[in-house]
N, C-alpha and C positions, 0 to 999 in steps of 0.2 A: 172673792169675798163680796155678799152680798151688805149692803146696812139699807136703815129705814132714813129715806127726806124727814125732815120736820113736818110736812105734808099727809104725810103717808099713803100718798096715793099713787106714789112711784119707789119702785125700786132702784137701786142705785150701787152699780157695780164698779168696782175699779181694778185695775190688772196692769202690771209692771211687764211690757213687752223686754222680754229678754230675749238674749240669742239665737238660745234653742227654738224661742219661737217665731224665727225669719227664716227667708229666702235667702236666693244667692243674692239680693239687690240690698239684702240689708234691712229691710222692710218685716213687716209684719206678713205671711205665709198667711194666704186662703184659707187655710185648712183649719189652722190655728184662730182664723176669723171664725169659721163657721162653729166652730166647737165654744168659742167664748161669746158667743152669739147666743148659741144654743144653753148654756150655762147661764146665761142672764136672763131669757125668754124663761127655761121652766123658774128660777127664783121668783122673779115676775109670776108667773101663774101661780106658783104655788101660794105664794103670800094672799094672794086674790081669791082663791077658792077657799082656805083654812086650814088649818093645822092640823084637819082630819083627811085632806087633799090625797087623792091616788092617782095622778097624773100620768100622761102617757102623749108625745106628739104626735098628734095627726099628720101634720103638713109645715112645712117651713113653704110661707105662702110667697116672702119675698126676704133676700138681705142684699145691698147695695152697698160696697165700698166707695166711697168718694176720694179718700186722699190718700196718702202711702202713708202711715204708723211706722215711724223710726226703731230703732230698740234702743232701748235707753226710758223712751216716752210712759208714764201713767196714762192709761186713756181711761174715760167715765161712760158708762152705760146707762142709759138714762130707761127704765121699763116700766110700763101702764098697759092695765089691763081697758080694752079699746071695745071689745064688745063682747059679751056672754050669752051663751045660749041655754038649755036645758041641761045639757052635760057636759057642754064646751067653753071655753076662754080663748079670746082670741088677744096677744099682747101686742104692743108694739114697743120697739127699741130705737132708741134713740143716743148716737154716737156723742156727744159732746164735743162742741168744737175744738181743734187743736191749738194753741197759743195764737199761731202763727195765720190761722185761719180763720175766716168769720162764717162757714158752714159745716154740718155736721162731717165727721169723719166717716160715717155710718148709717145707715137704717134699717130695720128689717119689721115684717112680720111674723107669727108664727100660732098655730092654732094648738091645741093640747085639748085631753078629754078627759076626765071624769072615769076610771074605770072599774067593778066590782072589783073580788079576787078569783076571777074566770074572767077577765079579759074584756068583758063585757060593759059599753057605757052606762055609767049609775048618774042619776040627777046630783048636781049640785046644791050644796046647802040651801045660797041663797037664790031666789027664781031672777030669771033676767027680765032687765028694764024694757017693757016694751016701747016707750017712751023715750033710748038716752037721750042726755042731754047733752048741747054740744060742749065742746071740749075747749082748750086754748092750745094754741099754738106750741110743739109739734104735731099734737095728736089729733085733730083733727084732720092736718093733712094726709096723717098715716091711716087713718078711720077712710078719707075715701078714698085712698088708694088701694085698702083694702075691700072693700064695697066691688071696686070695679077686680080687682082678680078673683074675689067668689064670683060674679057672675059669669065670667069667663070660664072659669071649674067645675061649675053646676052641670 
């Protein structure tokens, strides 16, 4: 379940780790990471492009687990949309830290496009910033993290 910050400039996910969704360790299962990742990422994109949005993921550019997700736990998906291009949204995610911890549970990137109905990329409503402006803290760190794995993919 996605809702809006007071902000509105981030998306905000939350999700009740249950059973079904662990390992044998008790934990929160990879798999189950990557799909509630990808669950927060298009929410994320879609609220950033418009309610007229035909999204489609490119690339899941990065997602990094840091700490092991209990069951039992609420975790908070923290998502901003980090840089836009012509037809594309690139989001970044952001874990919220655990009680018990003072760094994210989580982080990832992930890119999305804009697509006709033939499969084809369509321009986005609004044109990208050629100009962004910097960000505060997570997302600027996630901005150049992501900087250095597009040039690495190019």
């Amino acid at each position: 379940m996605a809702e809006s910050p007071p902000n509105d400039l981030e998306t905000l996910t939350h999700r009740l780790i249950l059973p079904r969704d662990a390992n044998h360790y008790g934990t929160l299962y990879a798999g189950v990471l990557l799909s509630l990742a990808l669950e927060a990422g298009y929410a994320t994109a879609f609220r950033a492009a418009g309610l007229r949005a035909n999204l489609v993921l490119k690339r899941v550019l990065d997602v990094r687990c840091y700490e092991p997700v209990p069951v039992g736990r609420v975790v908070l998906i923290r998502g901003r949309e980090i840089h836009r291009a012509r037809a594309q949204i690139i989001v970044a995610l952001y874990g919220e830290p655990l009680v018990e911890h003072g760094s994210p549970w989580m982080d990832g990137l992930m890119q999305f496009v804009q697509v006709d109905h033939e499969g084809r990329p369509e321009p986005l409503e609004d044109e990208p910033d050629l100009d962004p402006p910097a960000l505060e803290s997570p997302w600027e760190t996630l901005r150049v993290r992501m900087r250095k794995l597009l040039q690495v993919r190019q």
